[in-house]
DSSP file (Angstrom, degrees, kcal/mol; ACC not computed):
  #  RESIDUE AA STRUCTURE BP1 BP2  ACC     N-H-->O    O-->H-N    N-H-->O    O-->H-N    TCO  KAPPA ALPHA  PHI   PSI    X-CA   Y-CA   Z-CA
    1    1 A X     >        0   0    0      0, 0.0     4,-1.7     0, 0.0     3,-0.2   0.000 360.0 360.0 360.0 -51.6    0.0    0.0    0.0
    2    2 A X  T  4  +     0   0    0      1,-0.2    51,-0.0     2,-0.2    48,-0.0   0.745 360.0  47.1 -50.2 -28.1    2.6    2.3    1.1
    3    3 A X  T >> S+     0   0    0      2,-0.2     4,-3.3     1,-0.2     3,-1.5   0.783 111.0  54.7 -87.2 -35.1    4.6    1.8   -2.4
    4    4 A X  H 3> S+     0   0    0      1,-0.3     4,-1.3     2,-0.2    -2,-0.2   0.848 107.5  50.5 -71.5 -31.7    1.0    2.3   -4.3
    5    5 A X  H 3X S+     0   0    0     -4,-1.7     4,-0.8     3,-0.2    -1,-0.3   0.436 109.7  50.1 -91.6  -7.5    0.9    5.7   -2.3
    6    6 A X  H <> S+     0   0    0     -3,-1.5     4,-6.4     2,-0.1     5,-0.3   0.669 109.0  49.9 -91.8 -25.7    4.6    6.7   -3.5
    7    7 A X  H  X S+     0   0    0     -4,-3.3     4,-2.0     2,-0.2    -2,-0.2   0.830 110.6  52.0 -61.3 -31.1    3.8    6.0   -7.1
    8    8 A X  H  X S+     0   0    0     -4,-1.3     4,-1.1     2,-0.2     3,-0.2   0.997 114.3  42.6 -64.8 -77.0    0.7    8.2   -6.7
    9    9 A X  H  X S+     0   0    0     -4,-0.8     4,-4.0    64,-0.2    -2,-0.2   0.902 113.2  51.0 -29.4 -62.6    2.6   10.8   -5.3
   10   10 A X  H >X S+     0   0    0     -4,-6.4     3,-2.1     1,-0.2     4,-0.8   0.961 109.6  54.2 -34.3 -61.4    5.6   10.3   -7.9
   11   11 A X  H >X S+     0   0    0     -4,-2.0     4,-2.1     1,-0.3     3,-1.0   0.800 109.4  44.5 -56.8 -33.2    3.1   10.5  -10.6
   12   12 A X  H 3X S+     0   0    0     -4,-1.1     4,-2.7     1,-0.3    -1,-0.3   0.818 110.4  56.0 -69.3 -33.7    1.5   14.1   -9.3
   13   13 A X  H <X S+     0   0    0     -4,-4.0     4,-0.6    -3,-2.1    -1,-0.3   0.418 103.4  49.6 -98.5   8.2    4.6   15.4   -8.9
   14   14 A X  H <X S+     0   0    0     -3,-1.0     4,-0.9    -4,-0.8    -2,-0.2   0.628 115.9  50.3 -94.9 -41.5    5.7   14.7  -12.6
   15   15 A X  H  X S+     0   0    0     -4,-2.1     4,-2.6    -5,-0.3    -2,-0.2   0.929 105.9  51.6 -68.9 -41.5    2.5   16.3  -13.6
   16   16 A X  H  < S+     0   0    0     -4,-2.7     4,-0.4     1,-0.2     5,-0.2   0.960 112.4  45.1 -58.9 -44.5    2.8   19.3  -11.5
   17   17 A X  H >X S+     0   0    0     -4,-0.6     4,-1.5     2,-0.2     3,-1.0   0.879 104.3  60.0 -62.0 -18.7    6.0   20.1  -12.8
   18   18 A X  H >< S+     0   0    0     -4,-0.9     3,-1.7     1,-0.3     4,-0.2   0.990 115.7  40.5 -60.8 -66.7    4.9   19.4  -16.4
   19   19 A X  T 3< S+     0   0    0     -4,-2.6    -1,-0.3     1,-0.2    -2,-0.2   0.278 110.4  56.0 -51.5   0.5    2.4   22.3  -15.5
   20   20 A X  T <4 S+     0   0    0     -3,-1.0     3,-0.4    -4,-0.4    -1,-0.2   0.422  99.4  59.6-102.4 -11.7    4.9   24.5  -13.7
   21   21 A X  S << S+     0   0    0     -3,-1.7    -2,-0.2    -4,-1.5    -3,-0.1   0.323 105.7  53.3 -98.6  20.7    7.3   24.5  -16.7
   22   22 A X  S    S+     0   0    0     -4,-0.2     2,-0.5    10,-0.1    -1,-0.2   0.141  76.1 126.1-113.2  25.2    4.3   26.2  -18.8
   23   23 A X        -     0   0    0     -3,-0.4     2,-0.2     5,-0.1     5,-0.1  -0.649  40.0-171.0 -94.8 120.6    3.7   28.8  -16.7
   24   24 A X        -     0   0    0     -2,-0.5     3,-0.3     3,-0.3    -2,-0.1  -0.845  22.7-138.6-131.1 156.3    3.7   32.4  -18.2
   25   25 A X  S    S+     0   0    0     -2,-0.2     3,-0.1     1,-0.2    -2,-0.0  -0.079  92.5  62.4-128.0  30.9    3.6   35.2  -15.9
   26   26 A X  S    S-     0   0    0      1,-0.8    -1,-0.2    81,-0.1     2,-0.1  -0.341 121.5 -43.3-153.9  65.2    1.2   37.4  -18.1
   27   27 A X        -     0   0    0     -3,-0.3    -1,-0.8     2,-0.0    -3,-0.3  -0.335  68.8-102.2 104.7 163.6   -2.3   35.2  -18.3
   28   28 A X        -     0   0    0     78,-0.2     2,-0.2    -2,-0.1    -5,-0.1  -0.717  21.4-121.6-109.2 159.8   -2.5   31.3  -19.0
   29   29 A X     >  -     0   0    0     -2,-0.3     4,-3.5    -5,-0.0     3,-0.2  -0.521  36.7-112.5 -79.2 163.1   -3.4   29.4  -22.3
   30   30 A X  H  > S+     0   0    0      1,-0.2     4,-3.0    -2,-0.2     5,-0.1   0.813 123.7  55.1 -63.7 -19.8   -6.6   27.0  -21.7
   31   31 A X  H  4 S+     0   0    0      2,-0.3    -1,-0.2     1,-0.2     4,-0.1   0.794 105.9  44.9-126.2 -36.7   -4.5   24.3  -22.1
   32   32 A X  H >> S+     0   0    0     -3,-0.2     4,-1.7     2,-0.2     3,-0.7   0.811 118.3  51.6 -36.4 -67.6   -1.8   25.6  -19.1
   33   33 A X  H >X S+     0   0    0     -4,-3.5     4,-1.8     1,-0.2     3,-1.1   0.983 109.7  49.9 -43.7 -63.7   -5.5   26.3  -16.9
   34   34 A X  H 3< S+     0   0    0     -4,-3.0    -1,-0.2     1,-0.3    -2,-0.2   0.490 107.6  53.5 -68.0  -3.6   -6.6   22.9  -17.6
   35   35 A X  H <> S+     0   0    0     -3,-0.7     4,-1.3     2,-0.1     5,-0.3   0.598 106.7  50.5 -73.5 -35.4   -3.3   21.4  -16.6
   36   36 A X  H <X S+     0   0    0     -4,-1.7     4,-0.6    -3,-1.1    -2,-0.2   0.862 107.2  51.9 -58.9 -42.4   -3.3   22.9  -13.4
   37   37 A X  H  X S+     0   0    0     -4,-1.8     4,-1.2     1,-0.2    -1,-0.2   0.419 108.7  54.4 -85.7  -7.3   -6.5   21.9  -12.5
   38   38 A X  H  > S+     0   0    0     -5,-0.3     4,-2.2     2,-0.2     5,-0.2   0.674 103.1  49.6 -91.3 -27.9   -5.7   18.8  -13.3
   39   39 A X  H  X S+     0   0    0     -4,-1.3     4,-2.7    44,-0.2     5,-0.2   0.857 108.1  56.8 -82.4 -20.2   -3.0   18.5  -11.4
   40   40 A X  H  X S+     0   0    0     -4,-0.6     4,-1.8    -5,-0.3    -2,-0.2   0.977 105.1  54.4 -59.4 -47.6   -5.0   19.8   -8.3
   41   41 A X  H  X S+     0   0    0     -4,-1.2     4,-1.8     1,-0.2    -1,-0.2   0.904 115.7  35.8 -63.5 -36.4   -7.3   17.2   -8.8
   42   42 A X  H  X S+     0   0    0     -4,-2.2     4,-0.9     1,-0.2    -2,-0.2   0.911 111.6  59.3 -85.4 -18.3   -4.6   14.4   -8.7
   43   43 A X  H  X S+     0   0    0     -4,-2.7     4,-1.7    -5,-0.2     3,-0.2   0.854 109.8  40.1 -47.8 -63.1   -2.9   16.0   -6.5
   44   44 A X  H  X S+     0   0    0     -4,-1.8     4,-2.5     2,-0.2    -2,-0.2   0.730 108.0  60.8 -74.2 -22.0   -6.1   15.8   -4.1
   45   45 A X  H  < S+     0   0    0     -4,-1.8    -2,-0.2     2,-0.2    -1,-0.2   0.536 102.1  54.1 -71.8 -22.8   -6.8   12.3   -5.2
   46   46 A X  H >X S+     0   0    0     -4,-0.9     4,-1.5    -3,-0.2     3,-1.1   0.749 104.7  59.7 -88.7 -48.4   -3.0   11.6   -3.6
   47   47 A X  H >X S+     0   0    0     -4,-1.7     4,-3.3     1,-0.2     3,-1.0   0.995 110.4  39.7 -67.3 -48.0   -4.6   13.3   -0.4
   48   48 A X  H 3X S+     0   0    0     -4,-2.5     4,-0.5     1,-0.2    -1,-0.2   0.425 113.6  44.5 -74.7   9.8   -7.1   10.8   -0.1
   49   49 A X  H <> S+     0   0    0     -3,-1.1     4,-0.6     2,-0.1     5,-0.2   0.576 114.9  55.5 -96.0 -31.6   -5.5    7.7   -1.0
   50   50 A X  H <X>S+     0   0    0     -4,-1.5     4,-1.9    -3,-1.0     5,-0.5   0.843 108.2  55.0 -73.1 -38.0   -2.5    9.3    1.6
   51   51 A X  H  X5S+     0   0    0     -4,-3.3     4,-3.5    -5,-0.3     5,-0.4   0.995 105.8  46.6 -67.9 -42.3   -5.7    9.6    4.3
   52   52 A X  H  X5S+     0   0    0     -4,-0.5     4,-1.4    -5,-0.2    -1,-0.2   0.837 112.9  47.7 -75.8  -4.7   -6.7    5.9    4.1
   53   53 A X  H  X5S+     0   0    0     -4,-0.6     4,-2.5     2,-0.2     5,-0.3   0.750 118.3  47.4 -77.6 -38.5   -2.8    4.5    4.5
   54   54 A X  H  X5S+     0   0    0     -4,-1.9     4,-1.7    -5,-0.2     7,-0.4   0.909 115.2  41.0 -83.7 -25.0   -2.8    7.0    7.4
   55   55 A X  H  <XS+     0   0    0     -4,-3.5     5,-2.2    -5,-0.5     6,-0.4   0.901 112.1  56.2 -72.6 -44.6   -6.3    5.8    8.9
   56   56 A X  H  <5S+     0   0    0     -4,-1.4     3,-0.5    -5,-0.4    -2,-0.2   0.849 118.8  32.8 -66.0 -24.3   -5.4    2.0    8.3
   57   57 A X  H  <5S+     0   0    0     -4,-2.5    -1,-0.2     1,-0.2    -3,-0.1   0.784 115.5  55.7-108.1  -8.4   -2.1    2.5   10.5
   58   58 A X  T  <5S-     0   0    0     -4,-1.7     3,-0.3    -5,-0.3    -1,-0.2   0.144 113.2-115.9-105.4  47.2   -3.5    5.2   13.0
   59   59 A X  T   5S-     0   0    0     -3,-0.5    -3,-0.2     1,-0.2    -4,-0.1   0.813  84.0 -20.1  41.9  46.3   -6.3    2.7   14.0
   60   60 A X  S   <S+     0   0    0     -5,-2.2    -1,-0.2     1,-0.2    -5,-0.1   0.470 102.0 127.0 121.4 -21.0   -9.2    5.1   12.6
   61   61 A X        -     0   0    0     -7,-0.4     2,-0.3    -6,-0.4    -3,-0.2  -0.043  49.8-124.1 -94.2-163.2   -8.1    8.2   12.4
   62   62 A X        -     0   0    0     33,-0.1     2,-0.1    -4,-0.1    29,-0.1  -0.874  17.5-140.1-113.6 151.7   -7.7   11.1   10.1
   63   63 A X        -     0   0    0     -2,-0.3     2,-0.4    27,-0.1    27,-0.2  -0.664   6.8-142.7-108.9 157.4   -4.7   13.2    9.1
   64   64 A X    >>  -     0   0    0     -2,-0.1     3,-9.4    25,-0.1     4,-1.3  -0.954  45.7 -95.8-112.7 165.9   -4.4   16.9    8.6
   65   65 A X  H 3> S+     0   0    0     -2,-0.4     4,-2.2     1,-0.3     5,-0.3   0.870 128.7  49.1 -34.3 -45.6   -2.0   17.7    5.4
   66   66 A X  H 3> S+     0   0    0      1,-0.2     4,-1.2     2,-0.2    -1,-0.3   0.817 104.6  55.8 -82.1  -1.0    0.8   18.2    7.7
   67   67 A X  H <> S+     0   0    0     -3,-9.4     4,-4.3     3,-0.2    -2,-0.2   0.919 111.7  44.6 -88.0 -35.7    0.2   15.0    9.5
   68   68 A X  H  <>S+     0   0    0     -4,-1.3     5,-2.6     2,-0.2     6,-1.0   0.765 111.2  56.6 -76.7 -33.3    0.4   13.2    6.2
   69   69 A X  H ><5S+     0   0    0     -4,-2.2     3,-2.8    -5,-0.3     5,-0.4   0.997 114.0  35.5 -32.4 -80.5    3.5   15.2    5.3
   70   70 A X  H 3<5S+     0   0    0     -4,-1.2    -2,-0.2     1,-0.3    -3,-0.2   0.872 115.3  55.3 -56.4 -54.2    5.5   14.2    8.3
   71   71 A X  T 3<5S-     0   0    0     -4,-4.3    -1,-0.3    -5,-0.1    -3,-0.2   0.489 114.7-125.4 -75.7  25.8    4.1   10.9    8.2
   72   72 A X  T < 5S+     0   0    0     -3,-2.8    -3,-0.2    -5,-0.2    -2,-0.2   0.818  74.9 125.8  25.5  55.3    5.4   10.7    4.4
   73   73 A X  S   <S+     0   0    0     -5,-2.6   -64,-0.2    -6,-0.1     2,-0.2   0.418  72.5  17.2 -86.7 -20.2    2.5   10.0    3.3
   74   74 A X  S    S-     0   0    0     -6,-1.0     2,-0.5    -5,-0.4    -2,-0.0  -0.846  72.8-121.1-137.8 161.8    2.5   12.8    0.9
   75   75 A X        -     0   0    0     -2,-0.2     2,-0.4    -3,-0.1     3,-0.1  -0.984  14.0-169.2-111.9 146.6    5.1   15.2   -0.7
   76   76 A X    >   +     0   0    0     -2,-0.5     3,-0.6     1,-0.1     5,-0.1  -0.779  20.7 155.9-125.3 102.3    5.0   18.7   -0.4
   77   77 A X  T 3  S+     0   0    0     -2,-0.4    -1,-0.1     1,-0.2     5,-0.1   0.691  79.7  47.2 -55.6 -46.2    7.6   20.3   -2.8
   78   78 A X  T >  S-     0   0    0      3,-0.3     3,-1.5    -3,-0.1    -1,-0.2  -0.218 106.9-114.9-120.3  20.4    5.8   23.2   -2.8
   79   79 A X  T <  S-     0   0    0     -3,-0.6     2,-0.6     1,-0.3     3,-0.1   0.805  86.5 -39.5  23.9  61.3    5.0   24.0    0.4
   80   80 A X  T 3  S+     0   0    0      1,-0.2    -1,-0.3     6,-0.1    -3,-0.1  -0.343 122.3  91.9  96.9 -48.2    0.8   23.6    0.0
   81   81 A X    <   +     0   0    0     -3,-1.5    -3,-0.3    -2,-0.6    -1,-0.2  -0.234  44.3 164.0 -70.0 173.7    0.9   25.2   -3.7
   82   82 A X        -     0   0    0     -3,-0.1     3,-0.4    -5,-0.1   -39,-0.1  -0.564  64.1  -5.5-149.6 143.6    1.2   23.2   -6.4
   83   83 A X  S    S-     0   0    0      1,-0.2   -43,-0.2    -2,-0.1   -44,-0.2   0.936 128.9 -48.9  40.0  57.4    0.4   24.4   -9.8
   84   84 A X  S    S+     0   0    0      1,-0.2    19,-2.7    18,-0.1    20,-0.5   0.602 116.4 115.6  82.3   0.3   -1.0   27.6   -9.2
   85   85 A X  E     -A  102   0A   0     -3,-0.4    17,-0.2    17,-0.3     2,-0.2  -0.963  57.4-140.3-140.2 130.0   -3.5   25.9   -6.2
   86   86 A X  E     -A  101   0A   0     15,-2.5    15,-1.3    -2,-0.3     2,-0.4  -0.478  22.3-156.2 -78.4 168.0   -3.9   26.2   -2.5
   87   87 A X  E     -A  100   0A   0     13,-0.2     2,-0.3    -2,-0.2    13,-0.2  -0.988  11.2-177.5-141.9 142.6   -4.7   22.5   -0.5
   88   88 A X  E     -A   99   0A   0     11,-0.9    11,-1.8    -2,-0.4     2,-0.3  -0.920  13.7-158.3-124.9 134.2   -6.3   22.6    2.6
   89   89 A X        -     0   0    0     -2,-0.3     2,-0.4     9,-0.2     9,-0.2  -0.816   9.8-177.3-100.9 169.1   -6.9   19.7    4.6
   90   90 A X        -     0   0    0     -2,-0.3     7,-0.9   -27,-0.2     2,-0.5  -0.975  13.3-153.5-137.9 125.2   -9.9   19.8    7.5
   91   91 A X  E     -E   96   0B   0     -2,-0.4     5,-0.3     5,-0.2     2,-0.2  -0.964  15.3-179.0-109.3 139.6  -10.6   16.6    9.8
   92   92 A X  E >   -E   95   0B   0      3,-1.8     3,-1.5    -2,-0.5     2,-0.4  -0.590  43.4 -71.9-104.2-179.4  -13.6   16.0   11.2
   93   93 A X  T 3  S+     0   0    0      1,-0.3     3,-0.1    -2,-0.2    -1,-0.0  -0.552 124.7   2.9 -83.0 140.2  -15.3   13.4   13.5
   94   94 A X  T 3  S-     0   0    0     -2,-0.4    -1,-0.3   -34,-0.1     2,-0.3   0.268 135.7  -3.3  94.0   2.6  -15.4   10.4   11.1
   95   95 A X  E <   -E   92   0B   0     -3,-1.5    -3,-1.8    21,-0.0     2,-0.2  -0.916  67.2 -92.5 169.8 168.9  -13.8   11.9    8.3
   96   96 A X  E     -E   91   0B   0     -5,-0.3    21,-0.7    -2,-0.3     2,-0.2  -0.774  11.9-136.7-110.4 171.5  -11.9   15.0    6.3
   97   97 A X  E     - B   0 116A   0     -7,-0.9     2,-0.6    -2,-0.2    19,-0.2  -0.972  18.3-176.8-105.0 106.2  -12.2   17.7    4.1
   98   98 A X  E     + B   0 115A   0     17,-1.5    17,-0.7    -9,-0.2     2,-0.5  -0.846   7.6 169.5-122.2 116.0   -9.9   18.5    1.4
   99   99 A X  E     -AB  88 114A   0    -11,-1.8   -11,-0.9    -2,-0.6     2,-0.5  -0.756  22.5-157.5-132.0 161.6   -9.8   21.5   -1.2
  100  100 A X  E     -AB  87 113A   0     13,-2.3    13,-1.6    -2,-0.5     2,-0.3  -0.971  14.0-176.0-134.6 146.3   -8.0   23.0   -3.5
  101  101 A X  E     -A   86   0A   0    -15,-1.3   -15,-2.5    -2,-0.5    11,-0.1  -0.927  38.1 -98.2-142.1 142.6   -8.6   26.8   -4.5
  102  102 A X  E     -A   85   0A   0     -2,-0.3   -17,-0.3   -17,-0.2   -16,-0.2  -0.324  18.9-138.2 -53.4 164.0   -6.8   28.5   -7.2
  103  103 A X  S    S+     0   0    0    -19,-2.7     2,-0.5     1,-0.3    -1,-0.2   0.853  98.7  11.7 -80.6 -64.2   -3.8   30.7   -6.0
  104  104 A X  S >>>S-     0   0    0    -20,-0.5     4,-1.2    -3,-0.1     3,-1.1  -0.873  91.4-121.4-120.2 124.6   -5.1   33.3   -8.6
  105  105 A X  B 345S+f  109   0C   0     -2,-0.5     2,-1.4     1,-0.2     5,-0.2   0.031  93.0   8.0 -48.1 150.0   -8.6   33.0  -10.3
  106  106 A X  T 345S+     0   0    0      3,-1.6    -1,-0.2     1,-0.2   -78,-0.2  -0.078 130.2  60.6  90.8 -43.5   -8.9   32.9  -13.9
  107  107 A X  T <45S+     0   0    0     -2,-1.4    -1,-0.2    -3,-1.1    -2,-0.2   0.926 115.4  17.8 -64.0 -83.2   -5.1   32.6  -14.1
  108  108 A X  T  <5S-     0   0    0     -4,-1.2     2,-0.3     1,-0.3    -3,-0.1   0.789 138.5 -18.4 -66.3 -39.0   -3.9   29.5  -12.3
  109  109 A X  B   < -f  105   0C   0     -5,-1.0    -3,-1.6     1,-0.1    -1,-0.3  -0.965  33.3-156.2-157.6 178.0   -7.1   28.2  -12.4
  110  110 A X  S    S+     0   0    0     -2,-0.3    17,-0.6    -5,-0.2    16,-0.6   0.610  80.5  68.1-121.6 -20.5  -10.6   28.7  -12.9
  111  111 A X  E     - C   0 125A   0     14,-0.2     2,-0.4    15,-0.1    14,-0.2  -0.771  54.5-163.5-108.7 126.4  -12.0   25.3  -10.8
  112  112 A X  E     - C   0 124A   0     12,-2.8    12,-0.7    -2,-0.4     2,-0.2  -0.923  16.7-162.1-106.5 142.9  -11.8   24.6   -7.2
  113  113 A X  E     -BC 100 123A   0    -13,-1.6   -13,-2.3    -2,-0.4    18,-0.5  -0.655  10.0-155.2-127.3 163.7  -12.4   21.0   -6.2
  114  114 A X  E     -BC  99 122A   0      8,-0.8     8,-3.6    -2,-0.2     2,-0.3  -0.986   7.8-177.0-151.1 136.7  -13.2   19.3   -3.2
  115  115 A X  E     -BC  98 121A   0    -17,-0.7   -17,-1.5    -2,-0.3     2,-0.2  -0.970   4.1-179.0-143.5 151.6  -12.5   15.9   -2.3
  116  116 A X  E >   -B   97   0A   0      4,-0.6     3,-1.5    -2,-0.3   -19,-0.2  -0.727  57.9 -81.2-138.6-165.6  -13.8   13.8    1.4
  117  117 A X  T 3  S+     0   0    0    -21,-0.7   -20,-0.1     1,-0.2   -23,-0.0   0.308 130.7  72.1 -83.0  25.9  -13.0    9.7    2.8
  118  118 A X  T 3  S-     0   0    0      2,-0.2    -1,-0.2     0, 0.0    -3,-0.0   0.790 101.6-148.8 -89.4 -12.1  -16.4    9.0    0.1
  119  119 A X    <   +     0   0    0     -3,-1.5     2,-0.5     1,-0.4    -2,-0.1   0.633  47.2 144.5  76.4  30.6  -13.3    9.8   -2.3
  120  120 A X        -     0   0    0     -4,-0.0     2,-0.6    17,-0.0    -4,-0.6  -0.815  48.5-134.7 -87.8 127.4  -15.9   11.4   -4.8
  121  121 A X  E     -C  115   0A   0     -2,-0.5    17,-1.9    -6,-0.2     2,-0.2  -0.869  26.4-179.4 -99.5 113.0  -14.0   14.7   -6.6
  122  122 A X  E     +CD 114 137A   0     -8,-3.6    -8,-0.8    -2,-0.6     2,-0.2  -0.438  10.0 157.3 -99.4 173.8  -16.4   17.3   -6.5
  123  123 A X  E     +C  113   0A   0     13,-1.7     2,-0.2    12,-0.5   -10,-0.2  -0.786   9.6 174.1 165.5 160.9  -15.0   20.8   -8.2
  124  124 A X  E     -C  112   0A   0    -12,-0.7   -12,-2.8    -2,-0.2     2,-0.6  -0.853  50.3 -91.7 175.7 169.2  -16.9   24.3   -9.9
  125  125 A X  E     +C  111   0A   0     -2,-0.2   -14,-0.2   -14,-0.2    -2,-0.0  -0.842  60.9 165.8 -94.8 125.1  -15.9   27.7  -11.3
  126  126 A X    >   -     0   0    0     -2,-0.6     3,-1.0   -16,-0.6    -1,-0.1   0.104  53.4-104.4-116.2  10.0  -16.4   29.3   -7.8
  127  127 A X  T 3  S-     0   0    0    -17,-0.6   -22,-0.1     1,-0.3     3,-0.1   0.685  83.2 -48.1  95.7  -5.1  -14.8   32.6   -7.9
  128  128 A X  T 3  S+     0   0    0      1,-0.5    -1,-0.3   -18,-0.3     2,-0.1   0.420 110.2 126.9 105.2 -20.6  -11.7   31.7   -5.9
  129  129 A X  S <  S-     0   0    0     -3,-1.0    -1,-0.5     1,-0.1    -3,-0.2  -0.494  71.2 -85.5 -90.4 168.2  -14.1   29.8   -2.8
  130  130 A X        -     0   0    0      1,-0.1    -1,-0.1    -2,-0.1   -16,-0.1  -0.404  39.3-126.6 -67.7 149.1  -13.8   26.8   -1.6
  131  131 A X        -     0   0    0    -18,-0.5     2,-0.2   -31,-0.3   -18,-0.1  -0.275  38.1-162.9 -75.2 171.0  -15.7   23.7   -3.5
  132  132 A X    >   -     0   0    0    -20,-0.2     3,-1.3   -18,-0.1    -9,-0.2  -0.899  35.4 -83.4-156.7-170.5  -17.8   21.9   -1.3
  133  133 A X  T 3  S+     0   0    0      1,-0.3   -17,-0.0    -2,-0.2   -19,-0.0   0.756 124.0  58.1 -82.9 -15.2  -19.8   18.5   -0.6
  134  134 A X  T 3  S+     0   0    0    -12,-0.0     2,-0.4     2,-0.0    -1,-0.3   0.300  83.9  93.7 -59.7   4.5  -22.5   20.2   -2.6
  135  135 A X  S <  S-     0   0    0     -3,-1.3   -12,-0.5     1,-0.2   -21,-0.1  -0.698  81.8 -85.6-118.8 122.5  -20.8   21.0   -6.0
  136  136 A X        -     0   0    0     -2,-0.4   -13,-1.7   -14,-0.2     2,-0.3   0.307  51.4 -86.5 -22.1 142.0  -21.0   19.0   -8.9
  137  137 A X  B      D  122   0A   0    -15,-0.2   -15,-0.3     1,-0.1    -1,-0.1  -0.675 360.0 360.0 -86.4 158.1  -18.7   16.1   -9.7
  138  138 A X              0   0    0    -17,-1.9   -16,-0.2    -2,-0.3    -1,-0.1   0.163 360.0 360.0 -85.2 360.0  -15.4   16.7  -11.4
């Protein structure tokens, strides 16, 4: 499991950089947005794969992003960002919350996503808020 949860990670972190080396510092191409947001989404798809290795070994519980850091469960390169997107983790009783928000709207991204332990990726054009468990899936 642990190996399945570095490969995930590798793999995100080959996409964010693929999307950090297109990066122009006056506006995005779609094609630059939609890489970004894509990597946010796997990116968040790595938090929640990182939260059930980190529930299975801490008998139940939930991690917040820095417990999943430290327990190198995750990488963080990038201190939170990657590709233009903030991550948040939240825990609650029985569960978390995990989002990712553009850094700048319109620019880095236009979609903020939301991901929880049903591991359903929710995401909408919000403006720069956070997605939530209401929001279409992504």
């Amino acid at each position: 499991m642990k190996r399945t949860v570095k490969i995930i990670a590798l793999l995100e972190l080959m996409l964010a950089i693929s999307a950090a080396c297109n990066v122009q510092t006056t506006g995005q191409a779609p094609q630059v947005v939609a890489g970004n947001e894509m990597a946010a989404m796997t990116r968040l798809r790595s938090i929640a794969t990182a939260e059930i290795q980190y529930q299975l070994d801490s008998g139940g519980k939930f991690a917040t992003l820095e417990e999943l850091i430290d327990n190198r469960l995750i990488g963080d390169p990038s201190e939170g960002k990657l590709a233009g997107y903030n991550f948040k983790v939240r825990v609650r009783p029985g569960g978390f919350e995990a989002t990712a928000v553009p850094v700048r709207h319109g620019i880095s991204g236009k979609r903020s996503f939301y991901i929880d332990e049903t591991r359903i990726m929710r995401g909408a054009e919000k403006r720069g808020d956070q997605a939530g468990p209401g929001d279409p899936e992504a």
